[in-house]
CHARMM-style PDB file with segment names, atoms N, HN, CA, C and O in Angstrom:
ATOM      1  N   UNK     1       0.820  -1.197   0.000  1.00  0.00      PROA
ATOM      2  CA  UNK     1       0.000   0.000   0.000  1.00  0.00      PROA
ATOM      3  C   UNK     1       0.865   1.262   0.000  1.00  0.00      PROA
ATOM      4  O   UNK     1       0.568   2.155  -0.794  1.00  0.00      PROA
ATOM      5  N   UNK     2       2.126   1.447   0.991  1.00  0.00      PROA
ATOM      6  HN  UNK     2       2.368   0.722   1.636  1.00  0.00      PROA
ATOM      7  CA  UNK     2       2.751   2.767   1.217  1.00  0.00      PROA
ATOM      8  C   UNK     2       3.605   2.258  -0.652  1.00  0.00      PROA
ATOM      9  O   UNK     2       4.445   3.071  -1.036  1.00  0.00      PROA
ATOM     10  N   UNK     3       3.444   1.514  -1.228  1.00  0.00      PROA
ATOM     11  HN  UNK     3       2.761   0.854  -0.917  1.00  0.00      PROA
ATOM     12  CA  UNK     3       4.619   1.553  -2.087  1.00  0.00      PROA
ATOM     13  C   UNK     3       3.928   2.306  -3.541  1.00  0.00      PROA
ATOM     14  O   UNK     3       4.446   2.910  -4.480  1.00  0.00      PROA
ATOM     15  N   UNK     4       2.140   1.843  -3.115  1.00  0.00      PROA
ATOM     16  HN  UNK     4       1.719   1.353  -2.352  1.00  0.00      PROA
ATOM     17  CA  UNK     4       1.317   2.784  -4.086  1.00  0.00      PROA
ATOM     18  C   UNK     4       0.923   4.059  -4.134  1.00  0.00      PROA
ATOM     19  O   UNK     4       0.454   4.667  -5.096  1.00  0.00      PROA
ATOM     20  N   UNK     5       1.194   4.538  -2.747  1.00  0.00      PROA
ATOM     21  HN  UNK     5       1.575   4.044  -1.966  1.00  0.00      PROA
ATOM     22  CA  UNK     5       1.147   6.211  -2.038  1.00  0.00      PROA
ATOM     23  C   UNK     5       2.369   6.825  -2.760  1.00  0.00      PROA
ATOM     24  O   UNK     5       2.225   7.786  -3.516  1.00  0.00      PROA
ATOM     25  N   UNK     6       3.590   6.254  -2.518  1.00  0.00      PROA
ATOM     26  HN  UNK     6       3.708   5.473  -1.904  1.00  0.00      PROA
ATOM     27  CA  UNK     6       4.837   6.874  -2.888  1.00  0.00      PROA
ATOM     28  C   UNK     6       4.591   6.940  -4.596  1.00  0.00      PROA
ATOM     29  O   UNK     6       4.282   7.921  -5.272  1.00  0.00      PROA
ATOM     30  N   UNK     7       4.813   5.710  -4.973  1.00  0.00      PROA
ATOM     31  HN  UNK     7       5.063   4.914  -4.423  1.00  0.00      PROA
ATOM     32  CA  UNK     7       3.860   5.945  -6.661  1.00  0.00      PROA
ATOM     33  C   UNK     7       3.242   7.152  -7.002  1.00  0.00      PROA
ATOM     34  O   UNK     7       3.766   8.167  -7.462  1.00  0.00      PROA
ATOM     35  N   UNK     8       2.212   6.959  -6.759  1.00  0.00      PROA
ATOM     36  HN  UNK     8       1.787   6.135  -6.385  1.00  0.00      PROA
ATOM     37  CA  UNK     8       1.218   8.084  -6.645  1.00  0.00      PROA
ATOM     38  C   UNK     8       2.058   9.761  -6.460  1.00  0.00      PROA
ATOM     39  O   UNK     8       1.953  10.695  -7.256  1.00  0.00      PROA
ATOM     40  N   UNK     9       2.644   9.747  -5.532  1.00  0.00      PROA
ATOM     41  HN  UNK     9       2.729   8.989  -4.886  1.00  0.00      PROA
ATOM     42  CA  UNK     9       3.289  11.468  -4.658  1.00  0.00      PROA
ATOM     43  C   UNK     9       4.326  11.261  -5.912  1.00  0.00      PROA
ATOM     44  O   UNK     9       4.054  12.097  -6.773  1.00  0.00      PROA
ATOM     45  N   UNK    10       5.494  10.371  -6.325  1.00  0.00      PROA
ATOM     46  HN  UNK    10       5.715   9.692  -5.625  1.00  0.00      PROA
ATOM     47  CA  UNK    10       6.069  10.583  -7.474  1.00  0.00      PROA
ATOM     48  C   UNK    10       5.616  11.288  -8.756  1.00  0.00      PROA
ATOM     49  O   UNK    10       6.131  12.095  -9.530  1.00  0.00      PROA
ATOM     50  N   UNK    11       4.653  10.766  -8.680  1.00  0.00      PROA
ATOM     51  HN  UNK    11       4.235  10.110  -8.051  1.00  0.00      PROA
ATOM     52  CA  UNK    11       3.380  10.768 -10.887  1.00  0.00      PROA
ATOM     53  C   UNK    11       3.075  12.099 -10.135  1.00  0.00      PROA
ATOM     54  O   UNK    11       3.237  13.042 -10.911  1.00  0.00      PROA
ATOM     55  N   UNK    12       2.799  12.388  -9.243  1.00  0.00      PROA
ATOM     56  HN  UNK    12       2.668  11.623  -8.613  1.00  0.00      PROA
ATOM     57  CA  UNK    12       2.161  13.678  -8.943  1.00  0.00      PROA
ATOM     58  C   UNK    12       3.217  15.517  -8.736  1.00  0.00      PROA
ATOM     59  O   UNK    12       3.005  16.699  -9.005  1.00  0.00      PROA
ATOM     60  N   UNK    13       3.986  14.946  -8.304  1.00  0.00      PROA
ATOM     61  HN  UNK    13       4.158  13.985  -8.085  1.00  0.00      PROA
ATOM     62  CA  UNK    13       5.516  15.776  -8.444  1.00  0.00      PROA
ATOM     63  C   UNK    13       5.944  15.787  -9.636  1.00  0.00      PROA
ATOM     64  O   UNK    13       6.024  16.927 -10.095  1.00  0.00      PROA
ATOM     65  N   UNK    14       6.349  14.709 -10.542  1.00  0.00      PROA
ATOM     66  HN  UNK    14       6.284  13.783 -10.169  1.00  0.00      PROA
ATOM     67  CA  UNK    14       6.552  14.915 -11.581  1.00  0.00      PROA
ATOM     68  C   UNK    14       5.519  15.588 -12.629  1.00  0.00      PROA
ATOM     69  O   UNK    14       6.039  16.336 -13.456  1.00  0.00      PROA
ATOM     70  N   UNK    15       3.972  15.392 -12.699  1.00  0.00      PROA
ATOM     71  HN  UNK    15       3.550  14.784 -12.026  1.00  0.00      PROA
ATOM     72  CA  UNK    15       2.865  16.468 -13.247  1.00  0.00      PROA
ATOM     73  C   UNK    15       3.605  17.835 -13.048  1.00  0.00      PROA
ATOM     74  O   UNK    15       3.936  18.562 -13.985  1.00  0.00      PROA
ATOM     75  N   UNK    16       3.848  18.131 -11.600  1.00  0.00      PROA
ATOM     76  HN  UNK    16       3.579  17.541 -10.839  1.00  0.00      PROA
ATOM     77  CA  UNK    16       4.308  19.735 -11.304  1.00  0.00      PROA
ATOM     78  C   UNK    16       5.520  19.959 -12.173  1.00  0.00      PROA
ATOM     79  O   UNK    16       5.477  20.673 -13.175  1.00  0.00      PROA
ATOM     80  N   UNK    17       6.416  19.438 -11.832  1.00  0.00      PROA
ATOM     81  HN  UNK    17       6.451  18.858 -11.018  1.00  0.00      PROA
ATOM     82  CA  UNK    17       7.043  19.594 -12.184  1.00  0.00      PROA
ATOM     83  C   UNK    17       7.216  20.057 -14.080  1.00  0.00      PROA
ATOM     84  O   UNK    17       7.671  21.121 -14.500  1.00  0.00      PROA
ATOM     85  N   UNK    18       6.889  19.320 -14.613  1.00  0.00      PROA
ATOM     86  HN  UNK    18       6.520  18.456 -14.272  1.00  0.00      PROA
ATOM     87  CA  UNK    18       6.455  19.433 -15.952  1.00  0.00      PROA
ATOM     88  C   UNK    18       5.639  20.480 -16.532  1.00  0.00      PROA
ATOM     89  O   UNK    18       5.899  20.949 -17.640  1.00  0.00      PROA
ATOM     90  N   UNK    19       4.418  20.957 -15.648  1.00  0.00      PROA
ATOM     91  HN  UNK    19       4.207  20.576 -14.748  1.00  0.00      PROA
ATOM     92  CA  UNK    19       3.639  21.955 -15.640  1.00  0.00      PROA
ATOM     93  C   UNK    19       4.288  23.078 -15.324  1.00  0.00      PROA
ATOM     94  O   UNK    19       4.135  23.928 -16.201  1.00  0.00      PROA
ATOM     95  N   UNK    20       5.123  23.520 -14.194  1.00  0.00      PROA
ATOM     96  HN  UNK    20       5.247  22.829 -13.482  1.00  0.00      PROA
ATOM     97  CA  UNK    20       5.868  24.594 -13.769  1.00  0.00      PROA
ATOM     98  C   UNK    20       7.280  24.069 -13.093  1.00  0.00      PROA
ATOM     99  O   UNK    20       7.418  23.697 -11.927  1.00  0.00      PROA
ATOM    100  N   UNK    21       8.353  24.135 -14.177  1.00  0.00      PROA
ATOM    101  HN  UNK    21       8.242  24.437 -15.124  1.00  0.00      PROA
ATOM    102  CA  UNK    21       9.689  23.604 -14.394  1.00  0.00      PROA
ATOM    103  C   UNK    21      10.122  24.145 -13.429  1.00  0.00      PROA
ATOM    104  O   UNK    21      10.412  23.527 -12.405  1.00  0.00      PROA
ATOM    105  N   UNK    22      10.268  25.607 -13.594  1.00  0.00      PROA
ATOM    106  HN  UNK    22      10.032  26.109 -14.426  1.00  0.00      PROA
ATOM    107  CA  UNK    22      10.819  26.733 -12.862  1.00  0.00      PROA
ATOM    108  C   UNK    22      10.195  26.989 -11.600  1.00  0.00      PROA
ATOM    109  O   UNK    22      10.813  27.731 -10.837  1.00  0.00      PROA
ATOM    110  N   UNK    23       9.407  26.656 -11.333  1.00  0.00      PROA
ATOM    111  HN  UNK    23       8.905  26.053 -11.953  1.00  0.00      PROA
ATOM    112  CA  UNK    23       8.549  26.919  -9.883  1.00  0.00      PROA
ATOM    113  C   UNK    23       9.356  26.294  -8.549  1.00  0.00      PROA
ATOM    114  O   UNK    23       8.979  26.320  -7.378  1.00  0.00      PROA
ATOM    115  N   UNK    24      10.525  25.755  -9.078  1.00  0.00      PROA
ATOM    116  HN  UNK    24      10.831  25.735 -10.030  1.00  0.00      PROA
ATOM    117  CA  UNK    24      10.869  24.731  -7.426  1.00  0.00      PROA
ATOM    118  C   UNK    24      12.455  25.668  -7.626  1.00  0.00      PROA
ATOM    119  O   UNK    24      12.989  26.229  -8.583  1.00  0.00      PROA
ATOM    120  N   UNK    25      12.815  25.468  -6.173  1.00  0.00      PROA
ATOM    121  HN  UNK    25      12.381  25.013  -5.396  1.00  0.00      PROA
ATOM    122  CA  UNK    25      14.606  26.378  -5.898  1.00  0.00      PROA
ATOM    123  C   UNK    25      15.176  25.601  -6.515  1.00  0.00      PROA
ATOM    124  O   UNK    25      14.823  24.445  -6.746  1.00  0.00      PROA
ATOM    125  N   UNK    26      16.106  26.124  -6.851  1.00  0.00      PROA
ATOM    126  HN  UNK    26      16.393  27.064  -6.663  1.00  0.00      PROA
ATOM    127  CA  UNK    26      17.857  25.931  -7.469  1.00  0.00      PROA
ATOM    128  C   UNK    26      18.519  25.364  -6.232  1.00  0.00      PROA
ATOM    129  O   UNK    26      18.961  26.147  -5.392  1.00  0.00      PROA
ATOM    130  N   UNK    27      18.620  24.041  -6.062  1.00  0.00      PROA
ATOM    131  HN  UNK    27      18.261  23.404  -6.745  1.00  0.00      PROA
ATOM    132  CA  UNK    27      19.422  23.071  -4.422  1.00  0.00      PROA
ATOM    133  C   UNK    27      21.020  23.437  -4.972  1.00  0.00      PROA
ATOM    134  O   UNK    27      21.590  24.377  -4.417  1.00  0.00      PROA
ATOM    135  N   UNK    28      21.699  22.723  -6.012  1.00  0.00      PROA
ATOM    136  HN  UNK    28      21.236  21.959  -6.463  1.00  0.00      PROA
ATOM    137  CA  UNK    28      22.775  23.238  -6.644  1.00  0.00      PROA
ATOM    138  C   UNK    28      22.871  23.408  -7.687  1.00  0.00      PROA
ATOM    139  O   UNK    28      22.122  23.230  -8.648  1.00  0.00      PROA
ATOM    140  N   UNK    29      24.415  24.001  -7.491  1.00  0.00      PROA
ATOM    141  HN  UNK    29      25.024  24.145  -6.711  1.00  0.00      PROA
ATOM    142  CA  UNK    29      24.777  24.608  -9.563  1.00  0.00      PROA
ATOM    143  C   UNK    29      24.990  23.781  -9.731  1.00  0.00      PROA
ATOM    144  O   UNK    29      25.253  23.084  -8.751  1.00  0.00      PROA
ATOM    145  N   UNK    30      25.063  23.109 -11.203  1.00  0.00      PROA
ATOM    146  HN  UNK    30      24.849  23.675 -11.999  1.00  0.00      PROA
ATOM    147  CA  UNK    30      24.600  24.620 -12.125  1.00  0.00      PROA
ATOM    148  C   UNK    30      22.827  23.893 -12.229  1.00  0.00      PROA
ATOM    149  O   UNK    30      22.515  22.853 -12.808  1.00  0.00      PROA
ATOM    150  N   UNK    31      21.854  24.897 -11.423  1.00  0.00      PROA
ATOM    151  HN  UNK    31      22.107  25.742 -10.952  1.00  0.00      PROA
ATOM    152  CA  UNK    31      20.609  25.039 -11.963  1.00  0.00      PROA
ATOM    153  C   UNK    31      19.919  23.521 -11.875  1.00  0.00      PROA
ATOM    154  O   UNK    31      19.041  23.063 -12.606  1.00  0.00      PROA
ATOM    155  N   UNK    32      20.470  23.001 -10.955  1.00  0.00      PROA
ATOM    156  HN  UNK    32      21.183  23.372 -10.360  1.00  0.00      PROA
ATOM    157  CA  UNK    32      19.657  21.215 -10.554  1.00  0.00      PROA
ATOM    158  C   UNK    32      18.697  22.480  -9.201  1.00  0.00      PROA
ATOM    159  O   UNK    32      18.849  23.447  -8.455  1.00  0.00      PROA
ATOM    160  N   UNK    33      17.695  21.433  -9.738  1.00  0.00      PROA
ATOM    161  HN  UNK    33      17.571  20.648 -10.344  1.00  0.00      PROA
ATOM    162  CA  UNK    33      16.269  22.213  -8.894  1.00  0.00      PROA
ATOM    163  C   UNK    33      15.840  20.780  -7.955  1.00  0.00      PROA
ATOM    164  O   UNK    33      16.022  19.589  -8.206  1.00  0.00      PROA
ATOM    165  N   UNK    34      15.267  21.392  -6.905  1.00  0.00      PROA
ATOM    166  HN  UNK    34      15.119  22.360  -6.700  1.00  0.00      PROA
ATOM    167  CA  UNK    34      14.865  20.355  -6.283  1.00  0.00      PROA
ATOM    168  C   UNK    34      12.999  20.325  -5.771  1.00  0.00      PROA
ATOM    169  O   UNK    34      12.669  21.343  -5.162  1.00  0.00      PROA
ATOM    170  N   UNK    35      12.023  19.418  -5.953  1.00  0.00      PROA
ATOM    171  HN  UNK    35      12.291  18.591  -6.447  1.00  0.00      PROA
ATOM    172  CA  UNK    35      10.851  19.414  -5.423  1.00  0.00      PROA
ATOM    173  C   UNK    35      10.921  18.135  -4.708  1.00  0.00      PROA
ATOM    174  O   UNK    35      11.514  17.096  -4.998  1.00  0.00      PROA
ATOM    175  N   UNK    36       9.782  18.611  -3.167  1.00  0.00      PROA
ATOM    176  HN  UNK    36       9.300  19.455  -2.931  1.00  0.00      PROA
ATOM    177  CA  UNK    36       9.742  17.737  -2.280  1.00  0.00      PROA
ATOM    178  C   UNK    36       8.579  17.062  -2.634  1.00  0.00      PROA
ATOM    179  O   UNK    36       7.686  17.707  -3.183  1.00  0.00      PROA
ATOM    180  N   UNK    37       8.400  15.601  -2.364  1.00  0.00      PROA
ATOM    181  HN  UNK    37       9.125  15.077  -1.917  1.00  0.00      PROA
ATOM    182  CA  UNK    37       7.562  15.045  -2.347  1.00  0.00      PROA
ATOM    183  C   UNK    37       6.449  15.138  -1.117  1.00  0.00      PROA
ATOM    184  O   UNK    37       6.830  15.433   0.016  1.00  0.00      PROA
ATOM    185  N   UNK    38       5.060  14.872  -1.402  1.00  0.00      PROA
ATOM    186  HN  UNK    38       4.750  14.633  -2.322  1.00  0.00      PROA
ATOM    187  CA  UNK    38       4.330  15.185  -0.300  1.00  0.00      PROA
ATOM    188  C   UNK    38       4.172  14.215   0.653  1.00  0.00      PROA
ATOM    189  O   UNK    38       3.724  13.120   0.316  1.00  0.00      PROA
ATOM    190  N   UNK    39       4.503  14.468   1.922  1.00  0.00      PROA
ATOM    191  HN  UNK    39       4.868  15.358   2.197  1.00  0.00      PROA
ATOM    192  CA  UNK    39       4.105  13.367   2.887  1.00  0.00      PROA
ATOM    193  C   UNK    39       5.182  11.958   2.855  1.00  0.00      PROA
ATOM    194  O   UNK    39       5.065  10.949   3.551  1.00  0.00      PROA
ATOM    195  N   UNK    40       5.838  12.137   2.218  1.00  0.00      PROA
ATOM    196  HN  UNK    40       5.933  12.956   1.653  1.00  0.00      PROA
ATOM    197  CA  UNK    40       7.474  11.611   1.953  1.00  0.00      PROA
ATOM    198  C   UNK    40       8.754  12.190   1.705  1.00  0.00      PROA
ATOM    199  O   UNK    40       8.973  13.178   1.004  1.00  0.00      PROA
ATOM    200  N   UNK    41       9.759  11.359   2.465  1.00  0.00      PROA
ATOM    201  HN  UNK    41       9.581  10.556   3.035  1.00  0.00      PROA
ATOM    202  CA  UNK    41      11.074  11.905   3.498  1.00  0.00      PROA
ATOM    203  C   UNK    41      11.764  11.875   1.833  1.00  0.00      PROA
ATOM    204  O   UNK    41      12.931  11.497   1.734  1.00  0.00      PROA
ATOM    205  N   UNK    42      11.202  12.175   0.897  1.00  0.00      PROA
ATOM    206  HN  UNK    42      10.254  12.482   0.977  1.00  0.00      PROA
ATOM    207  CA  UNK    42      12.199  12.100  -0.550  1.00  0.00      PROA
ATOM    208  C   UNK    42      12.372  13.154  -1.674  1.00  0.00      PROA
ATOM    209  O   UNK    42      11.326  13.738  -1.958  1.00  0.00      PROA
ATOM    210  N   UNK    43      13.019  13.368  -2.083  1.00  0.00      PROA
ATOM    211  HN  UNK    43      13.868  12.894  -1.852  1.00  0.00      PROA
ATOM    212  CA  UNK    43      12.887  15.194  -3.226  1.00  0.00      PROA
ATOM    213  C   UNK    43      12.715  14.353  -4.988  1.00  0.00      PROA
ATOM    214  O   UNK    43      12.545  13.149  -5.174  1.00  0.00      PROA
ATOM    215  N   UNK    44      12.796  15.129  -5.760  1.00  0.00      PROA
ATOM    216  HN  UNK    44      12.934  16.108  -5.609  1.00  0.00      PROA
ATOM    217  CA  UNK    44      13.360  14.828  -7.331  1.00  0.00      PROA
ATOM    218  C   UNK    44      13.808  15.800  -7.368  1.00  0.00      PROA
ATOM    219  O   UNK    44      13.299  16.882  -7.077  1.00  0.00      PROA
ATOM    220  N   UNK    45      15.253  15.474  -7.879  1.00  0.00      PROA
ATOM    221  HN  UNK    45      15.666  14.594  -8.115  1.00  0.00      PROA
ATOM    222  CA  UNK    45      15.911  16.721  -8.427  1.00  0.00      PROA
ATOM    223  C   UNK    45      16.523  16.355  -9.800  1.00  0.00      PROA
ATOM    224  O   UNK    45      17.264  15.439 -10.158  1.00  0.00      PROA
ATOM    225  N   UNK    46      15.860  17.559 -10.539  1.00  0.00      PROA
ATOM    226  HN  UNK    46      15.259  18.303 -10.248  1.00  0.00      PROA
ATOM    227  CA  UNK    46      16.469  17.819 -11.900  1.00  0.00      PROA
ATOM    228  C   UNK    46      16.667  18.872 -12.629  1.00  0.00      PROA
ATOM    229  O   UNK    46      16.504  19.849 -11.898  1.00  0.00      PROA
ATOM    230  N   UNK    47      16.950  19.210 -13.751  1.00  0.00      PROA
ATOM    231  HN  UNK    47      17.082  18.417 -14.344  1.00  0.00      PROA
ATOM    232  CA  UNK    47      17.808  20.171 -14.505  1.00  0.00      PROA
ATOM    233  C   UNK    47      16.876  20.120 -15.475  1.00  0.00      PROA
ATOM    234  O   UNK    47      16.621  19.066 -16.057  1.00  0.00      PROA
ATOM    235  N   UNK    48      15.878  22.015 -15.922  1.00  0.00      PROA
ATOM    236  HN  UNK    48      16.086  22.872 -15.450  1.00  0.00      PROA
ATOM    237  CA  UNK    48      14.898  21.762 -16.760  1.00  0.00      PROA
ATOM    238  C   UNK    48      15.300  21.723 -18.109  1.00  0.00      PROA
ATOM    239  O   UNK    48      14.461  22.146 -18.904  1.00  0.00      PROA
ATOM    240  N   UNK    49      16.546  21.259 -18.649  1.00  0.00      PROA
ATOM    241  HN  UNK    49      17.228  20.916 -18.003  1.00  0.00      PROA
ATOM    242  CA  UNK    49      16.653  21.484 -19.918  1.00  0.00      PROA
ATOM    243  C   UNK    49      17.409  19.259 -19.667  1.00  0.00      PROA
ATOM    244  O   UNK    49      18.289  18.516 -20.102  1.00  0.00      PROA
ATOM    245  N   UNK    50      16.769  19.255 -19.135  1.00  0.00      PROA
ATOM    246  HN  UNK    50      16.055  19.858 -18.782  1.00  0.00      PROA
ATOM    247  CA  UNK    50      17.301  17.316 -19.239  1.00  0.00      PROA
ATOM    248  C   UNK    50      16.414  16.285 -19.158  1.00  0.00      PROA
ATOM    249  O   UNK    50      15.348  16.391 -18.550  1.00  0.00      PROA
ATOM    250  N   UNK    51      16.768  15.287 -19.725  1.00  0.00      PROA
ATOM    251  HN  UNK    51      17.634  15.201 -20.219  1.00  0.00      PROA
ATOM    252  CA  UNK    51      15.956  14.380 -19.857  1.00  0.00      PROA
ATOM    253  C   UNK    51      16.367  13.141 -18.380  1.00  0.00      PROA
ATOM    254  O   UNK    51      15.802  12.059 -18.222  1.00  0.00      PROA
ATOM    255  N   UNK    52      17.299  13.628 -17.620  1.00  0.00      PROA
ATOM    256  HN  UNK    52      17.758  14.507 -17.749  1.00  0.00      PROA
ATOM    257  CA  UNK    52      17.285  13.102 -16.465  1.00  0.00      PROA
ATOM    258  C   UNK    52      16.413  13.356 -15.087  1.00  0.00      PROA
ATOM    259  O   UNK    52      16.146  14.498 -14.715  1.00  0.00      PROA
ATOM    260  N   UNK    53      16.020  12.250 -14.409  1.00  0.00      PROA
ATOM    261  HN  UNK    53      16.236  11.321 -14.712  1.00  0.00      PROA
ATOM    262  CA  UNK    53      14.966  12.952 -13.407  1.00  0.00      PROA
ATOM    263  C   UNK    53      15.676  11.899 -12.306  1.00  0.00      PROA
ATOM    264  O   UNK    53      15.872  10.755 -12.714  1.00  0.00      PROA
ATOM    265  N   UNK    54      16.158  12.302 -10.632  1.00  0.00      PROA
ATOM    266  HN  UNK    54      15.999  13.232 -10.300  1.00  0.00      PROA
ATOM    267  CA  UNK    54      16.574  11.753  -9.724  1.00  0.00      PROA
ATOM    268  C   UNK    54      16.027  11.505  -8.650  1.00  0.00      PROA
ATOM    269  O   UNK    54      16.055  12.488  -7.909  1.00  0.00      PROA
ATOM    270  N   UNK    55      15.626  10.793  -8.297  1.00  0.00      PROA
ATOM    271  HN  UNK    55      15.603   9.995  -8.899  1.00  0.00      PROA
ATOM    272  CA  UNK    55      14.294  10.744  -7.057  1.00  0.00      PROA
ATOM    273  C   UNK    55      15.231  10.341  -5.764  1.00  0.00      PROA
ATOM    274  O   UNK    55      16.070   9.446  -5.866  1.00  0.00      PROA
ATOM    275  N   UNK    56      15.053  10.973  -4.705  1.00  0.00      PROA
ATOM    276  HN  UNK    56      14.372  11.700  -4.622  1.00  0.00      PROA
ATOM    277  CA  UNK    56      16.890  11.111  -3.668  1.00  0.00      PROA
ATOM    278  C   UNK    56      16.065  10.883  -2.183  1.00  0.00      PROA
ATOM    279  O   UNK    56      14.883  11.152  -1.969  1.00  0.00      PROA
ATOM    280  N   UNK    57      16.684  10.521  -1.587  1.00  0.00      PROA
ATOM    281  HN  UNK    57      17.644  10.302  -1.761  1.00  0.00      PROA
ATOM    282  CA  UNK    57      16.090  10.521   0.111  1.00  0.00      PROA
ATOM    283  C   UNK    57      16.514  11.474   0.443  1.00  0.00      PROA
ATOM    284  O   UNK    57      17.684  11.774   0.203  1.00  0.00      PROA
ATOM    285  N   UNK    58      15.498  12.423   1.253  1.00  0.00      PROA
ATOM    286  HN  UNK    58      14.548  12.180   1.448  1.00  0.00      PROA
ATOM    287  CA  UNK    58      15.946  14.012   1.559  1.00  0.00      PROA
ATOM    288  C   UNK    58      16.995  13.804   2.610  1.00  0.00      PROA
ATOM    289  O   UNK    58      17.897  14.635   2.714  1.00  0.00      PROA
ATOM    290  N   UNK    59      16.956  12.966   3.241  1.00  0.00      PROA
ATOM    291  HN  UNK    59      16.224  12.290   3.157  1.00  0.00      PROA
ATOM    292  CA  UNK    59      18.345  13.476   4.669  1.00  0.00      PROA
ATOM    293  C   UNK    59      19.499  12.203   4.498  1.00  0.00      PROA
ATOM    294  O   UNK    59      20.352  12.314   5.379  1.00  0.00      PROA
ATOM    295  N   UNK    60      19.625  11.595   4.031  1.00  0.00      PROA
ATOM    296  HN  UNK    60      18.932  11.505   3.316  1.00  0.00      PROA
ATOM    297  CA  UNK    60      21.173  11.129   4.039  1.00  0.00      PROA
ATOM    298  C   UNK    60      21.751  11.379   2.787  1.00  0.00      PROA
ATOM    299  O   UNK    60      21.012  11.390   1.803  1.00  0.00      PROA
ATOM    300  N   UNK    61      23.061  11.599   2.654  1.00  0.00      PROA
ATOM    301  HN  UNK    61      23.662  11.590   3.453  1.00  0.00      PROA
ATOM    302  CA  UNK    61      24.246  12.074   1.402  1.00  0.00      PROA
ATOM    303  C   UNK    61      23.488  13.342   0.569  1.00  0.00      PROA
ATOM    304  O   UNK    61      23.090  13.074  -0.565  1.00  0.00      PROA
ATOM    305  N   UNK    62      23.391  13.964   0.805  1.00  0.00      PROA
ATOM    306  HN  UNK    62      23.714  14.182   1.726  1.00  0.00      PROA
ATOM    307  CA  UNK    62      22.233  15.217   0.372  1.00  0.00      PROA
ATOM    308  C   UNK    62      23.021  15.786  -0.842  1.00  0.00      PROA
ATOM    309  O   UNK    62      22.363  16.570  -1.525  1.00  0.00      PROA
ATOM    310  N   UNK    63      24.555  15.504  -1.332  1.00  0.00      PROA
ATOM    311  HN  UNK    63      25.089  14.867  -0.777  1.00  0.00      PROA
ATOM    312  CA  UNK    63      24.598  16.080  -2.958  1.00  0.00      PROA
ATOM    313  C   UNK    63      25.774  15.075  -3.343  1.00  0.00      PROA
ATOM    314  O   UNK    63      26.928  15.315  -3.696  1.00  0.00      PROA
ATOM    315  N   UNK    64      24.827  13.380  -3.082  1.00  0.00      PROA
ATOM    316  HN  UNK    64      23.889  13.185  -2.795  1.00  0.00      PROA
ATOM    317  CA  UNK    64      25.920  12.550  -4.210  1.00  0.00      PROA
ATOM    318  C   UNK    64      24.575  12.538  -5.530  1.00  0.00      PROA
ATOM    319  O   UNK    64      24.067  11.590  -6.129  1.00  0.00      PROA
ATOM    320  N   UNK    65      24.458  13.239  -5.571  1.00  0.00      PROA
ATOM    321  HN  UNK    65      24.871  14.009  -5.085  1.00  0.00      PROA
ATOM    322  CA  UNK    65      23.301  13.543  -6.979  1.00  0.00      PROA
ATOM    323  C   UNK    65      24.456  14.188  -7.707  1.00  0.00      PROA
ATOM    324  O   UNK    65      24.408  14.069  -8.931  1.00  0.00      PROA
ATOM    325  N   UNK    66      25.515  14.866  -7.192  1.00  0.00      PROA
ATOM    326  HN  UNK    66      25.554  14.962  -6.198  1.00  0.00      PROA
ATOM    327  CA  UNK    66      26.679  15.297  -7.889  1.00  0.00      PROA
ATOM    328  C   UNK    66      27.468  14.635  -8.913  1.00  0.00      PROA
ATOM    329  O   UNK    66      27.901  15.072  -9.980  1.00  0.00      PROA
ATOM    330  N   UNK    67      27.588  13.251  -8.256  1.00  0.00      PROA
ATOM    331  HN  UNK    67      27.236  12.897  -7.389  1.00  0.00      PROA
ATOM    332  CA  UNK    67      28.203  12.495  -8.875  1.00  0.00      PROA
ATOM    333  C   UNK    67      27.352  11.730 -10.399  1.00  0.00      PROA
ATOM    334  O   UNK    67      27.813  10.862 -11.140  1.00  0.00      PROA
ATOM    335  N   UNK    68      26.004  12.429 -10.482  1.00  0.00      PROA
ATOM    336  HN  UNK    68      25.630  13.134  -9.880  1.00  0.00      PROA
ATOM    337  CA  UNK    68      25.434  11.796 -11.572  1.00  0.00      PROA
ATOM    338  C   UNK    68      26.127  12.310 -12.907  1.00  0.00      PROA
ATOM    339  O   UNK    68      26.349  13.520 -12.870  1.00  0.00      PROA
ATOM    340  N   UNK    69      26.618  11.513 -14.368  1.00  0.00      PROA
ATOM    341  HN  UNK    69      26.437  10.530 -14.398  1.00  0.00      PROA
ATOM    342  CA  UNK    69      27.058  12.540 -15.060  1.00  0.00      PROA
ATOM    343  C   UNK    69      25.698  13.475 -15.832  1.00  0.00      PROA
ATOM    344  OT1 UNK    69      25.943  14.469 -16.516  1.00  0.00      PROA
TER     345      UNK     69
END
C-alpha cells in the first residue's frame, strides 16, 4: 500500500514539475532544482533542460546527486 502512495506522490511531483519547471529552488549549480515530495522523506531533483529525473532521500548524502554525469 505505502509503495502505491509513494507511486502516486512521485506521478504527482513529476505532473508539477512538468507543468511549472521553474517553480521549485535551485538546491545546486549549475541550476539542478529540487521538489519535495508530499508526505514523503524524498525530493526529485532535476535540470529543466534534461531528460534526467533523480528521485533522492531528503536526509542522508544530500549532494551525491553530484556524482550523476
Amino acid at each position: 500500500m505505502i509503495l502505491f502512495r509513494t507511486e502516486a506522490a512521485v506521478e504527482r511531483t513529476l505532473e508539477l514539475i512538468a507543468d511549472w519547471p521553474i517553480a521549485f529552488p535551485v538546491l545546486y549549480e549549475p541550476d539542478i532544482r529540487s521538489a519535495k515530495l508530499a508526505r514523503f522523506p524524498y525530493r526529485v531533483e532535476y535540470v529543466v533542460a534534461s531528460n534526467v529525473v533523480v528521485v533522492a532521500h531528503a536526509k542522508p548524502q544530500p549532494r551525491y546527486c553530484r556524482r550523476v554525469p
